[in-house]
DSSP file (Angstrom, degrees, kcal/mol; ACC not computed):
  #  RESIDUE AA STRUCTURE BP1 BP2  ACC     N-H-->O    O-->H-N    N-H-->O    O-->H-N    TCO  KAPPA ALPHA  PHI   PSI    X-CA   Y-CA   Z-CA
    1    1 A X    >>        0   0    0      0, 0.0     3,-2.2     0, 0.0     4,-1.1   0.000 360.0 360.0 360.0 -42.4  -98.0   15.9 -114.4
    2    2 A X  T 34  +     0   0    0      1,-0.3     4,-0.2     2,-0.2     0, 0.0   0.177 360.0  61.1 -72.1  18.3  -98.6   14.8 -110.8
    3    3 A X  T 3> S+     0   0    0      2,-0.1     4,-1.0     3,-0.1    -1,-0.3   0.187 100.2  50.1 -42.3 -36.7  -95.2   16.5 -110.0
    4    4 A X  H <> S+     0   0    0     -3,-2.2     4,-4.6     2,-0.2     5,-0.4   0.876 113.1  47.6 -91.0 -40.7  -96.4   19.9 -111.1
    5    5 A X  H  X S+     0   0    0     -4,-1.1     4,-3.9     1,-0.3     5,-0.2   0.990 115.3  47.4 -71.4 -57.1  -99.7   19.3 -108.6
    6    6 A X  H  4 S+     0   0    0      2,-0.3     3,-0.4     1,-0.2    -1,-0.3   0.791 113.8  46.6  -5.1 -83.8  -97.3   18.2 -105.9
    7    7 A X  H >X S+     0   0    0     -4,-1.0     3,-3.8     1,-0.4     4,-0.9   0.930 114.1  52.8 -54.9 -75.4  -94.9   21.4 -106.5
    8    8 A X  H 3X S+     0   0    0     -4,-4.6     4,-2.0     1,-0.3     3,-0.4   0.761 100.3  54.1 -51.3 -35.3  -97.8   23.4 -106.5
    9    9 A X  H 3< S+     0   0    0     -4,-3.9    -1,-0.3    -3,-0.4    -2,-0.3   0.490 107.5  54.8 -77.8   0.3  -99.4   22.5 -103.3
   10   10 A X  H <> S+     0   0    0     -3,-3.8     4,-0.9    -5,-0.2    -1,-0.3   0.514 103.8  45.6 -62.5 -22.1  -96.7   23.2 -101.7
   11   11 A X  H >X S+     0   0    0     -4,-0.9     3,-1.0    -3,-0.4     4,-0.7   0.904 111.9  59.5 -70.1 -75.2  -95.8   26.8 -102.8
   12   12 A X  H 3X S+     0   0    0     -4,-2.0     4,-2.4     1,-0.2     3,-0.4   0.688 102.3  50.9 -37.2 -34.6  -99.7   27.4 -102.1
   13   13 A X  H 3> S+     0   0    0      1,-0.3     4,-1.0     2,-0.2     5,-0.4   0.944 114.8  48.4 -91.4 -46.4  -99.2   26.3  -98.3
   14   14 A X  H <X S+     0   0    0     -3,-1.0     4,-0.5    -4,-0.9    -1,-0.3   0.738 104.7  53.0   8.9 -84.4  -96.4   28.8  -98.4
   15   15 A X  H  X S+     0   0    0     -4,-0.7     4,-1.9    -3,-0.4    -2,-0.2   0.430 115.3  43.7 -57.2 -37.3  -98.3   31.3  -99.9
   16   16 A X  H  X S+     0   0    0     -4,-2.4     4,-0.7    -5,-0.5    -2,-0.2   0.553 104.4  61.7-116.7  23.6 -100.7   30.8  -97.2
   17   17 A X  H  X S+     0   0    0     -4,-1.0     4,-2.2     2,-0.2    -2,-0.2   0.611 109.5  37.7 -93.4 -46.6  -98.4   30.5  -94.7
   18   18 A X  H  X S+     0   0    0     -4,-0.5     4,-0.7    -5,-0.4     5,-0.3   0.962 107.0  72.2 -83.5 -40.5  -96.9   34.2  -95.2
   19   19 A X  H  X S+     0   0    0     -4,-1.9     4,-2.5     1,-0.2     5,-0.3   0.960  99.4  48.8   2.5 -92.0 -100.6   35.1  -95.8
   20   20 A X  H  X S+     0   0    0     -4,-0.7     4,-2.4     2,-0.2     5,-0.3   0.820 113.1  38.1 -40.9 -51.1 -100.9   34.5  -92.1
   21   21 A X  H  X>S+     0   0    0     -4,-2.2     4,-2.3     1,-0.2     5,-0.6   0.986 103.5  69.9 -73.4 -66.3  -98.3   36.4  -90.6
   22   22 A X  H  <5S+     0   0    0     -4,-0.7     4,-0.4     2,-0.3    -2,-0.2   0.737 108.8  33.5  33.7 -94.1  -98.8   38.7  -92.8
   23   23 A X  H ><5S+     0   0    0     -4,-2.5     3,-0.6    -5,-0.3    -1,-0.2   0.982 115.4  60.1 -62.6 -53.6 -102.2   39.6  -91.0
   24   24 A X  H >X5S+     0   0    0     -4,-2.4     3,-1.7    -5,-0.3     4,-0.5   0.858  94.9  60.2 -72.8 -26.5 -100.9   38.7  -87.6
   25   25 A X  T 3<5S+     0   0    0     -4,-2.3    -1,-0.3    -5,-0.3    -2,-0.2   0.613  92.6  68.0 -83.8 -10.9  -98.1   41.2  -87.5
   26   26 A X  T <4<S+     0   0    0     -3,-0.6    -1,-0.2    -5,-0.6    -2,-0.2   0.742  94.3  59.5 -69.6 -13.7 -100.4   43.9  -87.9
   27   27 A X  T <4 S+     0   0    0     -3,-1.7     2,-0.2    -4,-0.1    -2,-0.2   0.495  87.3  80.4-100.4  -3.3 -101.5   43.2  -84.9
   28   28 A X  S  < S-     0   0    0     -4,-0.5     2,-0.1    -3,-0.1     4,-0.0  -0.677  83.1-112.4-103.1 150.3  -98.3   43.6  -82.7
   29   29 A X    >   -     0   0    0     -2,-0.2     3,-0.7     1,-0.1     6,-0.4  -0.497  26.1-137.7 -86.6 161.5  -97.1   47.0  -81.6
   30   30 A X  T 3  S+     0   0    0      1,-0.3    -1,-0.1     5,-0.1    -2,-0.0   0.311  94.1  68.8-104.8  41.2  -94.2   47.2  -83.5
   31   31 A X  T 3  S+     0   0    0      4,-0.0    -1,-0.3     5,-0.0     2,-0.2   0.099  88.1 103.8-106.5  21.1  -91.6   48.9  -80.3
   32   32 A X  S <> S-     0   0    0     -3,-0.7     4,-1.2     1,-0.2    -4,-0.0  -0.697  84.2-135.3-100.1 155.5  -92.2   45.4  -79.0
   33   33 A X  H  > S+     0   0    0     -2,-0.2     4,-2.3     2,-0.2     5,-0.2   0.861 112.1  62.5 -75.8 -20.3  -89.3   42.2  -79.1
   34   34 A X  H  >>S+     0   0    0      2,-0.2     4,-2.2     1,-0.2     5,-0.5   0.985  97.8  49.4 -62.3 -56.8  -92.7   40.1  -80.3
   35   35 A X  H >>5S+     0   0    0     -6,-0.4     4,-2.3     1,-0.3     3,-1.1   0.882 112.4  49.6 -49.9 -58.1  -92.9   42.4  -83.5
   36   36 A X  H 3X5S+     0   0    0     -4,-1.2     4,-0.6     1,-0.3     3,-0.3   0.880 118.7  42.8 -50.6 -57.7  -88.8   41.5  -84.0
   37   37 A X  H 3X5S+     0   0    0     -4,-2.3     4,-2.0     1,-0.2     3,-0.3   0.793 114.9  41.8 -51.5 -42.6  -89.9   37.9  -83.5
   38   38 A X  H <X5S+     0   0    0     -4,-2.2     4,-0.7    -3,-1.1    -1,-0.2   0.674 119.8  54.0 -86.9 -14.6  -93.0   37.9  -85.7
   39   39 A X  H  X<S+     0   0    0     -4,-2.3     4,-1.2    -5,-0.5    -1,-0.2   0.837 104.9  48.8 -56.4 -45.9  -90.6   40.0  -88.0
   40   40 A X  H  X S+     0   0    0     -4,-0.6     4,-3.0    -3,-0.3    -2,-0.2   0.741 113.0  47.6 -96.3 -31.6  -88.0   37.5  -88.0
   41   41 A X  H  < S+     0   0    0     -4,-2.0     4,-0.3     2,-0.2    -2,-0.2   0.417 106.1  57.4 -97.1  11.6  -90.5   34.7  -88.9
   42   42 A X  H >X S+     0   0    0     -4,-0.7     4,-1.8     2,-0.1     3,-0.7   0.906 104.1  56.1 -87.3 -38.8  -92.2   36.8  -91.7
   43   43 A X  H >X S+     0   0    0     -4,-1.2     3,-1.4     1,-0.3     4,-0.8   0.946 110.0  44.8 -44.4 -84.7  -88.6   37.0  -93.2
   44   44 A X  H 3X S+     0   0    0     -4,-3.0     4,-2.8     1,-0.2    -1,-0.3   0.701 110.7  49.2 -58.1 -18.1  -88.3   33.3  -93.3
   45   45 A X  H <> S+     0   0    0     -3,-0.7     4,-2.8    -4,-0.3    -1,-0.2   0.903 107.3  54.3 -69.3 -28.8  -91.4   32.4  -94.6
   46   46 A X  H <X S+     0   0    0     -4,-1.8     4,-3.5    -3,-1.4    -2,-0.2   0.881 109.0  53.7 -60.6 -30.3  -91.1   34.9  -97.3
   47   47 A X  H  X S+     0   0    0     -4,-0.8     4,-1.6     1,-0.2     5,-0.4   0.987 107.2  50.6 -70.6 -57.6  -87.6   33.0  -98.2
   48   48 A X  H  X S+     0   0    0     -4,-2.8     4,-4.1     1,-0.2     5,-0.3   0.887 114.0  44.2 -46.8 -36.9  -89.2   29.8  -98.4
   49   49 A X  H  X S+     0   0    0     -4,-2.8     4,-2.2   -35,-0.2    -2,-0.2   0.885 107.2  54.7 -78.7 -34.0  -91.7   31.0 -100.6
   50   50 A X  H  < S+     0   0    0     -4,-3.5    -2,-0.2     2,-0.2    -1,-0.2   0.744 110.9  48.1 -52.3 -27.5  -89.7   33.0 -102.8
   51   51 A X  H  X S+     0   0    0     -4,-1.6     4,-1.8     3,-0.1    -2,-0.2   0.802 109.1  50.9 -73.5 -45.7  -87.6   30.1 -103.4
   52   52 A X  H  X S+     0   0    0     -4,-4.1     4,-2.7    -5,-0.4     2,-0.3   0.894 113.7  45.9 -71.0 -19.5  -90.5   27.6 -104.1
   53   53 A X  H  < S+     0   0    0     -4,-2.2     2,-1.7    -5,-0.3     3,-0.2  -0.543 109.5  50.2 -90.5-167.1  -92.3   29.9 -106.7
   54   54 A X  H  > S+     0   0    0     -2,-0.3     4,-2.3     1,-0.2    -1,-0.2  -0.712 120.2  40.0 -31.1 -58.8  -89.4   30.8 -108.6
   55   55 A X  H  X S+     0   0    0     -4,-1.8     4,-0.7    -2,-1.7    -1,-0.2   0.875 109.3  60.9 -51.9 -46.5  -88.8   27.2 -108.6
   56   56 A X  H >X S+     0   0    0     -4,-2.7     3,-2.5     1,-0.2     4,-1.4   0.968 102.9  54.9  -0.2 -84.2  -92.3   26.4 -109.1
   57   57 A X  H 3> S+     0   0    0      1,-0.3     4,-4.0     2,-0.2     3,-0.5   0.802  99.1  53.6 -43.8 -43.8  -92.2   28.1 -112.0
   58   58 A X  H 3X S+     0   0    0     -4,-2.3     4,-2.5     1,-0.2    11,-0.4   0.807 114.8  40.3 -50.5 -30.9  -89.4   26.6 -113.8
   59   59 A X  H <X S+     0   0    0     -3,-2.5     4,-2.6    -4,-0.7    -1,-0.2   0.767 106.8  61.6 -87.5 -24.0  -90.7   23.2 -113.6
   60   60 A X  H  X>S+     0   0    0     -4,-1.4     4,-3.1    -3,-0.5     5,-1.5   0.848 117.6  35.7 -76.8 -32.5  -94.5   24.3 -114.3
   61   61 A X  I  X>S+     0   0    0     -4,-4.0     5,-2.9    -5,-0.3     6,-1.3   0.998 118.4  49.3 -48.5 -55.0  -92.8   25.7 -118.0
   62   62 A X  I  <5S+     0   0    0     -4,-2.5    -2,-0.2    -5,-0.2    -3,-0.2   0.902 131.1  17.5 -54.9 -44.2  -90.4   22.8 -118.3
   63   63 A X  I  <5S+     0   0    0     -4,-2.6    -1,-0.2     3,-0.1    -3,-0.2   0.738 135.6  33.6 -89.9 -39.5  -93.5   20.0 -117.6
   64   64 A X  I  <5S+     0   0    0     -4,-3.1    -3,-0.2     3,-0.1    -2,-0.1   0.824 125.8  34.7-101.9 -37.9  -96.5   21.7 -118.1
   65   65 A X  I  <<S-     0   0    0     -5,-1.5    -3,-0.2    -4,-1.2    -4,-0.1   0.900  93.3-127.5 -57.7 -59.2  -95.7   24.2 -121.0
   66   66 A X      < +     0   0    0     -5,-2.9     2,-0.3     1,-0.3    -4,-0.2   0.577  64.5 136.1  93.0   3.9  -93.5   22.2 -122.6
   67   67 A X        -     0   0    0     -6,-1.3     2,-0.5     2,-0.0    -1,-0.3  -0.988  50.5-140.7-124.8 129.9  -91.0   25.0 -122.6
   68   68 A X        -     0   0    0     -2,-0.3     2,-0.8    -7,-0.1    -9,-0.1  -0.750  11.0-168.8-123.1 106.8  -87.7   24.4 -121.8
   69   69 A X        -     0   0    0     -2,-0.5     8,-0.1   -11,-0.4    -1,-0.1  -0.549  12.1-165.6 -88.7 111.7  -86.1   27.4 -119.6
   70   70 A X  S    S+     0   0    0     -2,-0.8     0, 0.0     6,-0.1     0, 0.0  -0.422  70.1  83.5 -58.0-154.4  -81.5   26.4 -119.8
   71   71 A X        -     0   0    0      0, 0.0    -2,-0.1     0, 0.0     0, 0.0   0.987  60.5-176.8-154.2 130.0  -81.1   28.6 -117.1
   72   72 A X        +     0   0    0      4,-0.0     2,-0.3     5,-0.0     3,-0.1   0.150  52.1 115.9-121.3  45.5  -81.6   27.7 -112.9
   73   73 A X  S  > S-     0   0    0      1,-0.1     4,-1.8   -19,-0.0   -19,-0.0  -0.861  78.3-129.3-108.0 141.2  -81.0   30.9 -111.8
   74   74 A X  H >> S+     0   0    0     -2,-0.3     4,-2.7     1,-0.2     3,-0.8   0.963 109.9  37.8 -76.1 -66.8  -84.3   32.5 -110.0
   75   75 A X  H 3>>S+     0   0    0      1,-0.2     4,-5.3     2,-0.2     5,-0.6   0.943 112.2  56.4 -48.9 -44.9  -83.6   36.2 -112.7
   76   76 A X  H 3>5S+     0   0    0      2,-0.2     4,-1.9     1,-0.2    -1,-0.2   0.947 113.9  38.7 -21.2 -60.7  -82.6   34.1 -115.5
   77   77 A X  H <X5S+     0   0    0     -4,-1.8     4,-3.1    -3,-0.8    -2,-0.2   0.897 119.9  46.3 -61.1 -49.1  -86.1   32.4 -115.1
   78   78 A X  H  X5S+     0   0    0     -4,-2.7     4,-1.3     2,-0.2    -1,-0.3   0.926 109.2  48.3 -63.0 -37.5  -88.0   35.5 -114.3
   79   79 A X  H  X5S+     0   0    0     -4,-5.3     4,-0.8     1,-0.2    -2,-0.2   0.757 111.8  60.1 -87.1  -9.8  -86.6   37.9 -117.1
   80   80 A X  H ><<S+     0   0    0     -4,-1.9     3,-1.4    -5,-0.6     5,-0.3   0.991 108.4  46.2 -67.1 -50.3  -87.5   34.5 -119.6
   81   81 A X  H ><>S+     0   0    0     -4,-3.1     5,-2.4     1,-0.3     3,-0.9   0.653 106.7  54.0 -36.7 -43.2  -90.7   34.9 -118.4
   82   82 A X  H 3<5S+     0   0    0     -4,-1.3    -1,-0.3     1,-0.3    -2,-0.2   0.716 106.6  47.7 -56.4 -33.0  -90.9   38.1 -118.8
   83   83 A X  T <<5S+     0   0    0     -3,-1.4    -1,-0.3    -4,-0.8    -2,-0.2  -0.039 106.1  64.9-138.0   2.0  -90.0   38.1 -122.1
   84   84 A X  T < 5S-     0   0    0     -3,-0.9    -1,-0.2     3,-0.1    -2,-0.2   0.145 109.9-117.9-118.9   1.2  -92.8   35.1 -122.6
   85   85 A X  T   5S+     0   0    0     -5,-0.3    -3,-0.2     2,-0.1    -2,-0.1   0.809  73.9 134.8  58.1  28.7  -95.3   37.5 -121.7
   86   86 A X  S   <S+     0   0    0     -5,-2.4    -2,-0.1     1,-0.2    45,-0.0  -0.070  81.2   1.2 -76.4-151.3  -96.5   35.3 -118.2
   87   87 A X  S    S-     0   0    0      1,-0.2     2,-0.5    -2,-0.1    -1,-0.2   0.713  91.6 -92.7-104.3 168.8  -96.6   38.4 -116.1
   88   88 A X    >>  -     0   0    0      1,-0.1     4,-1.8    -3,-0.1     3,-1.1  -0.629  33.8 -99.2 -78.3 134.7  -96.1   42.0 -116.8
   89   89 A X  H 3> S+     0   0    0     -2,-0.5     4,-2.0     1,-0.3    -1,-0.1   0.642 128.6  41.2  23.3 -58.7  -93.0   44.7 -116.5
   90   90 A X  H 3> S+     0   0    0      2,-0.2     4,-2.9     1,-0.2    -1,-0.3   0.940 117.5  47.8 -92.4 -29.6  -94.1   46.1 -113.2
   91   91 A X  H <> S+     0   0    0     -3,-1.1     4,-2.1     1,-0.2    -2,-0.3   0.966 116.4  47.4 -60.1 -47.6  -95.1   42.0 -111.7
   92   92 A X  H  X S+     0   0    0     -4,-1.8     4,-1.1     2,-0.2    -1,-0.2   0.779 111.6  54.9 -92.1 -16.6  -91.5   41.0 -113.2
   93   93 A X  H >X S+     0   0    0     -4,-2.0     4,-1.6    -5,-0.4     3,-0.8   0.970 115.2  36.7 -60.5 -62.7  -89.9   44.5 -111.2
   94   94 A X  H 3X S+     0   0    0     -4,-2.9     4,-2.1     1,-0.2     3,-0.2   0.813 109.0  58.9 -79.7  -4.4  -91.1   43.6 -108.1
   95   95 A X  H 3< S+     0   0    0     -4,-2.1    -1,-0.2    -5,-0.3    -2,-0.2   0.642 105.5  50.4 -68.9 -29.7  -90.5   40.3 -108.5
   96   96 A X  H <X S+     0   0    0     -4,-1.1     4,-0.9    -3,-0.8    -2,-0.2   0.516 111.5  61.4 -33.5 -40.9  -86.4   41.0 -109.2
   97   97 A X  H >X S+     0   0    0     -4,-1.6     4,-1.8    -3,-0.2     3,-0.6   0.927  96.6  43.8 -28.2 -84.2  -86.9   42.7 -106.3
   98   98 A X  H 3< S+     0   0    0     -4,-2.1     4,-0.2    -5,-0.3    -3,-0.1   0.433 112.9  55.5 -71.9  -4.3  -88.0   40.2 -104.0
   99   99 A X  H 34 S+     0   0    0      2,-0.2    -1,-0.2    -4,-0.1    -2,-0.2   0.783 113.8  43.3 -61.9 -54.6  -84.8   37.6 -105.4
  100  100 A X  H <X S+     0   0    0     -4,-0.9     4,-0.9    -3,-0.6    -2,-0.3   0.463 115.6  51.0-116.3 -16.3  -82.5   40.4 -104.5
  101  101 A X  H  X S+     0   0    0     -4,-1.8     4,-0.8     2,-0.1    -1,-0.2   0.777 119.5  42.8 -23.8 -62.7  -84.8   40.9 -100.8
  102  102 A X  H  4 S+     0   0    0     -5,-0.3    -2,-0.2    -4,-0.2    -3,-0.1   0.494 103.0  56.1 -65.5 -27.7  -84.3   37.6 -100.5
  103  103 A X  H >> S+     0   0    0     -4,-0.2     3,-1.5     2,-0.1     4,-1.5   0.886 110.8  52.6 -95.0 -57.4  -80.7   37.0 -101.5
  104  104 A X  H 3X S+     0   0    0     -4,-0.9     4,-0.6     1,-0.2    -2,-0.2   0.542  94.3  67.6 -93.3  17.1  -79.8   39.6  -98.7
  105  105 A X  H 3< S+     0   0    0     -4,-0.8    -1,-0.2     2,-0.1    -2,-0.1   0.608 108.6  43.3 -73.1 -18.7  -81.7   37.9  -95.9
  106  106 A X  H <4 S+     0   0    0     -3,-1.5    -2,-0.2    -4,-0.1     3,-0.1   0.837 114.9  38.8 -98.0 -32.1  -79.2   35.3  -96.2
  107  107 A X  H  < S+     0   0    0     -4,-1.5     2,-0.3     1,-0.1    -3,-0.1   0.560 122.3  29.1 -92.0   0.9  -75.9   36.8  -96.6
  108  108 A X     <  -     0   0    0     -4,-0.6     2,-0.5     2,-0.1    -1,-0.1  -0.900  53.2-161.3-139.3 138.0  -76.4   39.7  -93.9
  109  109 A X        +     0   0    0     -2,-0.3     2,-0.6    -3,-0.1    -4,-0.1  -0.935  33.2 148.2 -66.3  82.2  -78.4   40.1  -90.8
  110  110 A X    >>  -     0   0    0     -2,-0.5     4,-1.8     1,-0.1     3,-1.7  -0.975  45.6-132.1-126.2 133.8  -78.7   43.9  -90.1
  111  111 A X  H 3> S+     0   0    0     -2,-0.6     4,-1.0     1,-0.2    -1,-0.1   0.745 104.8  55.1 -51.4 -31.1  -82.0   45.4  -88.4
  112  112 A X  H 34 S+     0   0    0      2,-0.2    -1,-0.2     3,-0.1     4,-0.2   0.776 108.0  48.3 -76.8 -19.2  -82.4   48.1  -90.6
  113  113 A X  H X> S+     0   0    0     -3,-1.7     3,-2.5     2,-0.2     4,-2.3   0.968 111.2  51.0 -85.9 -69.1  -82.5   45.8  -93.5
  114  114 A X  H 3< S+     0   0    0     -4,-1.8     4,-0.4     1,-0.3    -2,-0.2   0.534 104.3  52.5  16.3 -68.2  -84.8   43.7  -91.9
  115  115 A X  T 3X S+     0   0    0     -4,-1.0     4,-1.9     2,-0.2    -1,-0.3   0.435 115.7  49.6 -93.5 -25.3  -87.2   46.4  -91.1
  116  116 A X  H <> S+     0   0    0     -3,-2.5     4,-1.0    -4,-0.2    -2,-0.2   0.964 110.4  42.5 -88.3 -55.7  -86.8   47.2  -95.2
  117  117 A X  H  X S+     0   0    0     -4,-2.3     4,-2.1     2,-0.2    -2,-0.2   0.753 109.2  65.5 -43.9 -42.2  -87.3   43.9  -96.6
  118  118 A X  H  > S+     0   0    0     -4,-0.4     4,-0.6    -5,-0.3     3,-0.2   0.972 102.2  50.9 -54.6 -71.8  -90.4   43.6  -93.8
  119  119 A X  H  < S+     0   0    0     -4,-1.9     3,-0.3     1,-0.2    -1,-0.2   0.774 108.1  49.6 -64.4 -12.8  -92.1   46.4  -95.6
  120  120 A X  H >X S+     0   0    0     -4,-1.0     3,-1.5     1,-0.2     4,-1.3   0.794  89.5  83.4 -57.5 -47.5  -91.9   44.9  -99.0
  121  121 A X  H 3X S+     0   0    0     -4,-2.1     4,-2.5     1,-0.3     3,-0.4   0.671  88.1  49.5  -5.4 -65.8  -93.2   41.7  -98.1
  122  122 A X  H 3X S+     0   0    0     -4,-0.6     4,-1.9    -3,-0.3    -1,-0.3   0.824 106.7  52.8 -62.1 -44.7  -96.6   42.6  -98.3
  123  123 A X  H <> S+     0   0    0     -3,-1.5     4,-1.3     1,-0.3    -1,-0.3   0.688 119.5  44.3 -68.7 -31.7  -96.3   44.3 -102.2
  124  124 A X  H  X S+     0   0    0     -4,-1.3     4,-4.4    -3,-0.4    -1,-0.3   0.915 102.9  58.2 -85.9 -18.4  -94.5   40.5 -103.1
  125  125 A X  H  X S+     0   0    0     -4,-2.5     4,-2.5    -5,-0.2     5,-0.3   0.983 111.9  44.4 -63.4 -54.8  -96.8   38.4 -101.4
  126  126 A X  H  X S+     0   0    0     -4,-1.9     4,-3.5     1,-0.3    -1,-0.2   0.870 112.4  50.5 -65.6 -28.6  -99.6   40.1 -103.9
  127  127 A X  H  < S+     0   0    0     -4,-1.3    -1,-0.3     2,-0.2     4,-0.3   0.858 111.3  45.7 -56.8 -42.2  -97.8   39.9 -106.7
  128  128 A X  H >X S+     0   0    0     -4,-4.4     3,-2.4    -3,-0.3     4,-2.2   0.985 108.6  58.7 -74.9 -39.0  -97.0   36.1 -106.1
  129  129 A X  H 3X S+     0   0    0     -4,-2.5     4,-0.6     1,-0.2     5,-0.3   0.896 105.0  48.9 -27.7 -61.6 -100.5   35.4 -105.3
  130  130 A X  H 3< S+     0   0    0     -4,-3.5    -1,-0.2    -5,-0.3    -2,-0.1   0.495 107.8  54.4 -76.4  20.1 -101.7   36.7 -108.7
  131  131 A X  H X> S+     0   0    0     -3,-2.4     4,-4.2    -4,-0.3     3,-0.6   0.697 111.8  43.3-100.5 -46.9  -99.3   34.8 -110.3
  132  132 A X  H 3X S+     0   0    0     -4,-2.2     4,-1.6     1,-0.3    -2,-0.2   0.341 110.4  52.6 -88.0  17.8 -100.6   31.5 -108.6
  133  133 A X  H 3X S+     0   0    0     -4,-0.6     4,-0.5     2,-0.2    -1,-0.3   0.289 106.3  53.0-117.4  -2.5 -104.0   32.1 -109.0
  134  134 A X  H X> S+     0   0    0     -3,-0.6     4,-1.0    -5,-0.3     3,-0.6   0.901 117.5  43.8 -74.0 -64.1 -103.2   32.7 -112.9
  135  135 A X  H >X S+     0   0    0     -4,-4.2     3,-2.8     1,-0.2     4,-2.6   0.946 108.6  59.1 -47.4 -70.5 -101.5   29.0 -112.4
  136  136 A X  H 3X S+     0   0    0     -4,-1.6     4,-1.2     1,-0.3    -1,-0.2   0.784 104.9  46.2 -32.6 -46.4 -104.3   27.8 -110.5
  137  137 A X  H <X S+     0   0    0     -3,-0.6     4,-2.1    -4,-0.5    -1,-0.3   0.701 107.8  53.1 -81.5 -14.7 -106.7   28.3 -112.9
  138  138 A X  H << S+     0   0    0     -3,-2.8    -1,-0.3    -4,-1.0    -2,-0.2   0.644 110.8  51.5 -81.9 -32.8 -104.7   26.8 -116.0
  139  139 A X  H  < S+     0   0    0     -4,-2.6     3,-0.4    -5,-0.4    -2,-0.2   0.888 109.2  50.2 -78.0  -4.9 -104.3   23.8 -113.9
  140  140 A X  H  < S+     0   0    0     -4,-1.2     2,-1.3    -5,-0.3    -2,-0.2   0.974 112.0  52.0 -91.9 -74.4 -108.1   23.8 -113.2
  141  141 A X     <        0   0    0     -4,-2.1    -1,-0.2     1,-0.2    -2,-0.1   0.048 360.0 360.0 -82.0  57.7 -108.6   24.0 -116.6
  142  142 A X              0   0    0     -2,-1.3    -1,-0.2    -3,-0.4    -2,-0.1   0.586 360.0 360.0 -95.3 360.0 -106.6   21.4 -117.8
């Protein structure tokens, strides 16, 4: 169990690491090379955090649930979930979404893409947030 707490306090620092930029790129004009910079380091935080909650999750079923997802691919996991009733239709769209955001921050670098993925950000970050503040509170009350 002191595996899950681990797991999890790391995707929170994560989470509140694209939190921060996140607010601090709002503040930069965006014709500037800082906005590409602060741009380029919202991108990676969102990939690290998309990768630890999607992971997150699997282990918080497998360990915490008691339910055992075969699959360790990040849609597998999610459309089990879905289909487990943890989050809803439109939580588990953008959340497919932000695998497949994610997937082509690593195999392409193009500016326009970039600039697309950039505006999503914001729409996964709340959506993973209310996912881990559903988890927080089942671990709270455990």
């Amino acid at each position: 169990m002191e595996i899950i707490k681990i797991k999890f306090e790391y995707l929170k620092k994560a989470l509140k690491s694209l939190e921060k930029i996140l607010k601090e790129i709002e503040k930069i004009d965006k014709d500037s090379e800082l906005f590409n910079i602060f741009r380029d380091s919202l991108i990676q935080r969102f990939e690290y955090t998309i990768d630890l909650f999607w992971k997150f999750l699997k282990i918080y079923f497998e360990f915490y649930k008691k339910i055992i997802i075969k699959s360790s691919f990040p849609t597998e996991i999610l459309k089990f979930l879905l289909k487990e009733e943890f989050f809803s239709e439109n939580e588990y769209q953008y959340l497919i979404k932000a695998v497949s955001d994610r997937n082509a921050t690593s195999h392409i670098y193009k500016e326009e893409i970039a600039d697309e993925i950039r505006k999503n950000i914001p729409n996964y970050y709340f959506v993973i947030k209310n996912i881990v503040d559903k988890i927080e509170s089942d671990l709270i009350n455990e």
